[in-house]
C-alpha positions as CSV (number, residue, x, y, z in Angstrom):
1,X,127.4,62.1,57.1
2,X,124.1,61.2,58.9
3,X,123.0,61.7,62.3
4,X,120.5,60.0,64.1
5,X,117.8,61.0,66.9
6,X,120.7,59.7,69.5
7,X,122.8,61.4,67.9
8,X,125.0,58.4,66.5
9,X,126.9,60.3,63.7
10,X,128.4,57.9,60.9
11,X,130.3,58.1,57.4
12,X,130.2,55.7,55.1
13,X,132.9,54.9,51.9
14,X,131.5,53.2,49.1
15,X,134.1,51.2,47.5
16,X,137.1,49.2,49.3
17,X,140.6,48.6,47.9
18,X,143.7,50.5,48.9
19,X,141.8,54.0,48.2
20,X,139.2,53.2,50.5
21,X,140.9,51.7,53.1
22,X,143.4,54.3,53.3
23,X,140.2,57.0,53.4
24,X,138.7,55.1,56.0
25,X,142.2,54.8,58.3
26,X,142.3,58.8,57.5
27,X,138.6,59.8,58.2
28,X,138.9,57.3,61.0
29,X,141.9,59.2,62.7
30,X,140.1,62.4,62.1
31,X,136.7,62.0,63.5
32,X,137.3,59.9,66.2
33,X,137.5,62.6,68.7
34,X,133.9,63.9,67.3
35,X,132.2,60.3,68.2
36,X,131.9,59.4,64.0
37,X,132.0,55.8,63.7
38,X,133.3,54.9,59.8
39,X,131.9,52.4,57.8
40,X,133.2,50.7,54.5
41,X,131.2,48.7,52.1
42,X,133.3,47.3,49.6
43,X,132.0,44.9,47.0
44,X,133.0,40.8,47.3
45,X,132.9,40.4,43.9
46,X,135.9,42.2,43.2
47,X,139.0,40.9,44.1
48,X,141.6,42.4,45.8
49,X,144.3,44.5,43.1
50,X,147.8,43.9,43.9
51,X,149.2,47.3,46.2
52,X,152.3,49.2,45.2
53,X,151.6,49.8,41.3
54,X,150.9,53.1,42.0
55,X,151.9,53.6,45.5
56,X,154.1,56.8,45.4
57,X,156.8,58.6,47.6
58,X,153.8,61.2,48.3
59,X,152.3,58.1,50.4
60,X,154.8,59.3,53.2
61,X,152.0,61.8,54.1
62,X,149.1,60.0,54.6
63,X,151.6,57.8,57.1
64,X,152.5,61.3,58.8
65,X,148.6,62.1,59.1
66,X,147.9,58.8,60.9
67,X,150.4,58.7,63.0
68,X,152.3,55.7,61.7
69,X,156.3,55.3,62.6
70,X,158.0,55.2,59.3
71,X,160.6,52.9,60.2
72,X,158.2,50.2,61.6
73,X,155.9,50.2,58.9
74,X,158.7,49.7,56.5
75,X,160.3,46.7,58.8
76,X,157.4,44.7,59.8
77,X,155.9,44.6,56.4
78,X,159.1,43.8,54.8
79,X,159.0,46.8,52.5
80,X,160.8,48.8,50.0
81,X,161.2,52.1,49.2
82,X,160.1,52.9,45.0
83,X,162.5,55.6,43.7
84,X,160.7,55.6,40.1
85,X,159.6,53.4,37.3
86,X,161.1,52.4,34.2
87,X,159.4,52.0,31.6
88,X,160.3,49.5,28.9
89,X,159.2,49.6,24.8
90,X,156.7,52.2,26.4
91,X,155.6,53.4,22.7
92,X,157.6,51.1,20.4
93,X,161.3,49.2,20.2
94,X,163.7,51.8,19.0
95,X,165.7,50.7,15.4
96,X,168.6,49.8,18.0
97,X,166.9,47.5,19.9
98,X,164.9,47.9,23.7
99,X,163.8,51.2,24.1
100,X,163.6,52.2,28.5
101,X,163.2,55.3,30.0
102,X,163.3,55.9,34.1
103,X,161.1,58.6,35.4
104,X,162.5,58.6,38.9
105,X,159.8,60.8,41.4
106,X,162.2,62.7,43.2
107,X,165.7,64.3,42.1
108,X,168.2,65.5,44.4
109,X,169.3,69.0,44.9
């Protein structure tokens, strides 16, 4: 963080994508109060990676810590909820054919 003579206190977050957009919405939500203005610099020679490849239930937190409602995030962006990933000839076809395993990321109790 750097601070000028004013005072003028800012953060910068090299590197854009969901990771730094989701740090900036965070850092954003925490240092408002101080006066910290956030700043991203992300590159425009790198496109944009398709979101929700790696998008976890543990997400649900980060929407908790900035104060997002659940339930509208989910309806007005038309999404889904991932219960786990299957994975498909993930080392090598079995002798009976497709090999697939499901690794779901939470089990019930």
């Amino acid at each position: 963080m750097t601070t000028s003579n004013s005072t003028k206190k800012t953060l910068t977050i090299v590197g854009g994508g969901s990771a730094g957009w989701m740090t900036a919405l965070y850092l954003q939500r925490y240092f408002h109060q101080q006066g910290v203005q956030i700043h991203l610099i992300e590159s425009d020679k790198i496109g944009p990676i398709g979101v929700g490849e790696a998008t976890v239930h543990s997400i649900r937190f980060l929407f908790a810590a900035l104060g997002l409602d659940e339930q509208e995030l989910m309806r007005e962006t038309n999404a889904t909820l991932k219960l786990g990933i299957l994975f498909r000839n993930w080392m090598k076809p079995s002798a009976a054919g497709v090999h697939e395993y499901f690794h779901p990321f939470e089990q019930q109790r």
